[in-house]
C-alpha positions in Angstrom: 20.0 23.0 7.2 17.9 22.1 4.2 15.3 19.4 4.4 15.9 16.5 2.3 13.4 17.5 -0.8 14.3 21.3 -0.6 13.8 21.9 -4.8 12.2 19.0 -5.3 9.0 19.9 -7.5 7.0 16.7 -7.7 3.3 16.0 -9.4 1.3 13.2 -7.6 -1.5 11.2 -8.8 -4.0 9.7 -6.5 -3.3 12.2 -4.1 -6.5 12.7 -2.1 -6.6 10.0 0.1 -4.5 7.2 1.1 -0.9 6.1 -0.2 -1.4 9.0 -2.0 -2.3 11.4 0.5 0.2 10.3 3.3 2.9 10.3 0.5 2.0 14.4 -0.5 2.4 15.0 3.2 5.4 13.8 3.5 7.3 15.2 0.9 6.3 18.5 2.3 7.0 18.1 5.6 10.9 17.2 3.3 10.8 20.8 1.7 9.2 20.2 -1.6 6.7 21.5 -3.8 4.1 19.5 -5.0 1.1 19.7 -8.2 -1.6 16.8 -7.5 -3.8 15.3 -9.4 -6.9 13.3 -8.6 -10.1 12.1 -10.4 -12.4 13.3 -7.1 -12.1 16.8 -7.8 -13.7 17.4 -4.4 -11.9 15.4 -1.8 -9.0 16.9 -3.8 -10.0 19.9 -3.3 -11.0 20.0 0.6 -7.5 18.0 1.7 -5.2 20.5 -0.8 -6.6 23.5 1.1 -5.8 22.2 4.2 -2.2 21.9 3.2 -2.2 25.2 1.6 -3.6 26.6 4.7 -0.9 24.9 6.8 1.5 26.8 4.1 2.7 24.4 2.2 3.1 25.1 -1.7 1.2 22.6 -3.3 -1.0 23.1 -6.4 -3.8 20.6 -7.3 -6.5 19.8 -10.5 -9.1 17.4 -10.8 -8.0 15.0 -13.8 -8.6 11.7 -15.1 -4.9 10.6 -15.8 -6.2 8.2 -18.7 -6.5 11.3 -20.8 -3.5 11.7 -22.2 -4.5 15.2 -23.5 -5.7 16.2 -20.0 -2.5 15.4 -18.0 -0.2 17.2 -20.7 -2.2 20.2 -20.2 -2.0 19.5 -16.3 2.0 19.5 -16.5 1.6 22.5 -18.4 -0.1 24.2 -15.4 2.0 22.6 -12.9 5.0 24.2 -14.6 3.4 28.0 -14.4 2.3 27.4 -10.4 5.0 25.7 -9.2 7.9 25.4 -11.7 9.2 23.0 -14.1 9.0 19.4 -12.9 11.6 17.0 -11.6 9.8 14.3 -10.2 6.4 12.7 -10.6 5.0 9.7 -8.4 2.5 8.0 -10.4 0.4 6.4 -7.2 -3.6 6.7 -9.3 -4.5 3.5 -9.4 -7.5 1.1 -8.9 -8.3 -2.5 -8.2 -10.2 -5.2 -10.2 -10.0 -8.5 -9.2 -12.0 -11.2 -10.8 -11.4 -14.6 -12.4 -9.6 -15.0 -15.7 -13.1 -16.5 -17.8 -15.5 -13.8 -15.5 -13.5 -10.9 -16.8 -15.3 -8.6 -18.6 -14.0 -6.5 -21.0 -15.0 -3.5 -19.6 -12.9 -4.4 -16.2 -10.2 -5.8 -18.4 -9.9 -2.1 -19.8 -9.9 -0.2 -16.8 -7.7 -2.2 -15.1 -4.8 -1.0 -18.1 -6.4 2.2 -18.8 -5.6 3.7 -15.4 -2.6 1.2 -13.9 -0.7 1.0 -16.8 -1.8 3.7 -19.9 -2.2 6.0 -17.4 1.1 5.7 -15.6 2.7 5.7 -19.0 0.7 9.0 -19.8 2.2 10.9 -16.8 5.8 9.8 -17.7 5.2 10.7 -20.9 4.3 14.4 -20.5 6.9 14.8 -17.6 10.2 12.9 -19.6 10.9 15.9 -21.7 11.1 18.4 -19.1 13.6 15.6 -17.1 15.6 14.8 -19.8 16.0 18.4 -20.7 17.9 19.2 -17.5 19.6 16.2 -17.3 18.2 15.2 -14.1 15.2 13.9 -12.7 13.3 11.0 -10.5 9.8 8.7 -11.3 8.9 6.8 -8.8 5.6 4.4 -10.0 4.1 3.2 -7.2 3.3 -0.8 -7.8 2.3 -3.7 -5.7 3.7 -7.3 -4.7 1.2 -8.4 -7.5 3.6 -7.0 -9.4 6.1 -10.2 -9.0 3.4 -12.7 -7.0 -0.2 -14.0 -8.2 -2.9 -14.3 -5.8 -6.2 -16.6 -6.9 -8.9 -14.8 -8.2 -7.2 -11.0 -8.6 -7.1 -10.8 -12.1 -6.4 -8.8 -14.6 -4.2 -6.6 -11.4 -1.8 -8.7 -11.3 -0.6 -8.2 -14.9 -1.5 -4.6 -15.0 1.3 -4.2 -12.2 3.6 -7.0 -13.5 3.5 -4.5 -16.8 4.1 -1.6 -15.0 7.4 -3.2 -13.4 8.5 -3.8 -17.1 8.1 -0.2 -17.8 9.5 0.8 -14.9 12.7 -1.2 -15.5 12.6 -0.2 -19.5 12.1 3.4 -19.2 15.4 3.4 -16.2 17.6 1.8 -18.8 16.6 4.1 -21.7 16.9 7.6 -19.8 19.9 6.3 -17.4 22.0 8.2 -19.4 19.7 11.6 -19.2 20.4 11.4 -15.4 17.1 10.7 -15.1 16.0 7.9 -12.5 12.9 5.6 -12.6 12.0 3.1 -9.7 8.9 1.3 -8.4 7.9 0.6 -4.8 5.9 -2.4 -4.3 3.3 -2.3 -1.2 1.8 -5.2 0.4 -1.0 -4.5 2.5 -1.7 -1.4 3.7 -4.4 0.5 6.0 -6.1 2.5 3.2 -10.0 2.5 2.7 -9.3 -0.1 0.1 -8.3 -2.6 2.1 -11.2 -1.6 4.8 -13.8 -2.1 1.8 -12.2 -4.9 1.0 -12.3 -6.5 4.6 -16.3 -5.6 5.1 -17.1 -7.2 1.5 -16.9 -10.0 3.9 -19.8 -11.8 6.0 -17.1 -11.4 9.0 -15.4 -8.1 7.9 -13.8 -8.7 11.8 -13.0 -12.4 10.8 -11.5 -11.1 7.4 -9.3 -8.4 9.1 -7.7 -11.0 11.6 -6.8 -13.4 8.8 -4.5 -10.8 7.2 -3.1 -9.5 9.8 -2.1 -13.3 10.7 -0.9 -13.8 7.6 2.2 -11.3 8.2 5.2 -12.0 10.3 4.8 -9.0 12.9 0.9 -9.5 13.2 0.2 -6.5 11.1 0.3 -4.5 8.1 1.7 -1.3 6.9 0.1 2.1 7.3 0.3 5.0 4.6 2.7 6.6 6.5 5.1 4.1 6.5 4.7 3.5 2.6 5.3 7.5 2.3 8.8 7.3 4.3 10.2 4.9 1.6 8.8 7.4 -1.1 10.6 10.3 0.4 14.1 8.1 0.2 13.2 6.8 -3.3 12.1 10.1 -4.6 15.3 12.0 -3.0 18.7 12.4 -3.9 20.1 10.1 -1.3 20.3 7.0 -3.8 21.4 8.5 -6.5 22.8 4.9 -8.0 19.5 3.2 -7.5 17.4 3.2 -11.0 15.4 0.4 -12.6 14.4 -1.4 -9.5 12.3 -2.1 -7.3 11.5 -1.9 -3.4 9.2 -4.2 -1.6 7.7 -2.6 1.5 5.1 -6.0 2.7 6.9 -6.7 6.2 8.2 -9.8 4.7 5.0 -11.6 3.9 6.6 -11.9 0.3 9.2 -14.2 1.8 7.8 -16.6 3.7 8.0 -20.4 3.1 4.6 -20.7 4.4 1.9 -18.8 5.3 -0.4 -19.3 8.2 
């Protein structure tokens, strides 16, 4: 019986460590073949291996996906180790959260240059390919800032609120190419980010209670949770579903009230 990504040929950004990482591990452990791309060439390194040892196929190069140059070239590659692409899951991306009059322009910049220019670099060099064989998937990997604002988190919010757009804009344009492209929007989730975030705190204990009381269950998401809805998005088994969106937050995004 074939596993439910068995052809499935997918590049992923940010793949080294969290969301990223628990999402490459489970499209393997599905049947497919993966290319990914990080900018810390070493961590990159050290956790492919380990896959590759465990024989899975998955190819990997240090990149900075704000290059648009650079990630052409590294679908290029991809292509020649593990065959032409039909899926990409842009995950790469990084947090700046500041106030609107306290942003500087050199935050304001890298918050676009890698969650939105950088996104659109990676659909842009994998779109030919996926509109060439009339069939394909892109799954950009958002946040619930991408439809809520939270105090003090800009420019994030509008980085991600911009990345929904294309998202939504690029499934209407290709739906006729067969080729699909949805977002999943996280809430919190047990990545290093939100650890760092936590001990930024004078109570990083304090802190971590606080969110986990703002959620309905108590707690939040791990990465392995976040990689089970990737597997369904980025699979063939919802084949109607293009130019959306799926919130994975545990229903913190509907509550009347918070605690």
């Amino acid at each position: 019986m074939a596993s439910r990504l068995t052809g499935k040929r997918i590049l992923i950004t940010g793949a080294a460590q969290g969301i990223g990482l628990a999402i490459t591990k489970a499209v393997l452990r599905e049947g497919a073949s993966v290319y990914l791309i990080d900018r810390d060439e070493v961590l990159l390194r050290q956790e492919a291996e380990k896959l590759r040892g465990e024989g899975y196929r998955a190819g990997y190069v240090g990149a900075d996906i704000t290059d648009a140059k650079s990630i052409a070239a590294v679908v290029e590659k991809a292509k020649s180790e593990i065959g032409q692409l039909n899926a990409l899951i842009n995950n790469a991306g990084v947090n700046v959260f500041s106030e609107p009059l306290e942003t500087t322009d050199e935050e304001w910049n890298r918050c676009f240059d890698v969650n939105l220019k950088g996104a659109w670099n990676c659909c842009r060099a994998v779109l030919p390919d996926l509109i060439d064989q009339r069939g394909g998937v892109i799954l950009n990997i958002a946040s619930t800032h991408a439809f809520t604002i939270i105090p003090h988190t800009f420019p994030y919010p509008l980085a991600k609120h911009a990345l929904l757009g294309m998202t939504k804009s690029l499934g209407l344009e290709y739906a006729q190419k067969n080729v699909r492209v949805n977002a999943l929007a996280p809430g919190y989730v047990a990545t290093q980010k939100v650890i760092d975030y936590w001990n930024s705190f004078p109570d990083p204990v304090a802190a971590e209670a606080q969110t986990m009381k703002l959620h309905p269950g108590g707690r939040i998401a791990t990465p392995e949770e976040i990689a089970l809805a990737a597997v369904f998005m980025i699979s063939d088994e919802c084949p109607f579903m293009n130019a959306t969106c799926l919130t994975i937050d545990g229903g913190l995004g509907v509550q009347q009230h918070q605690v």
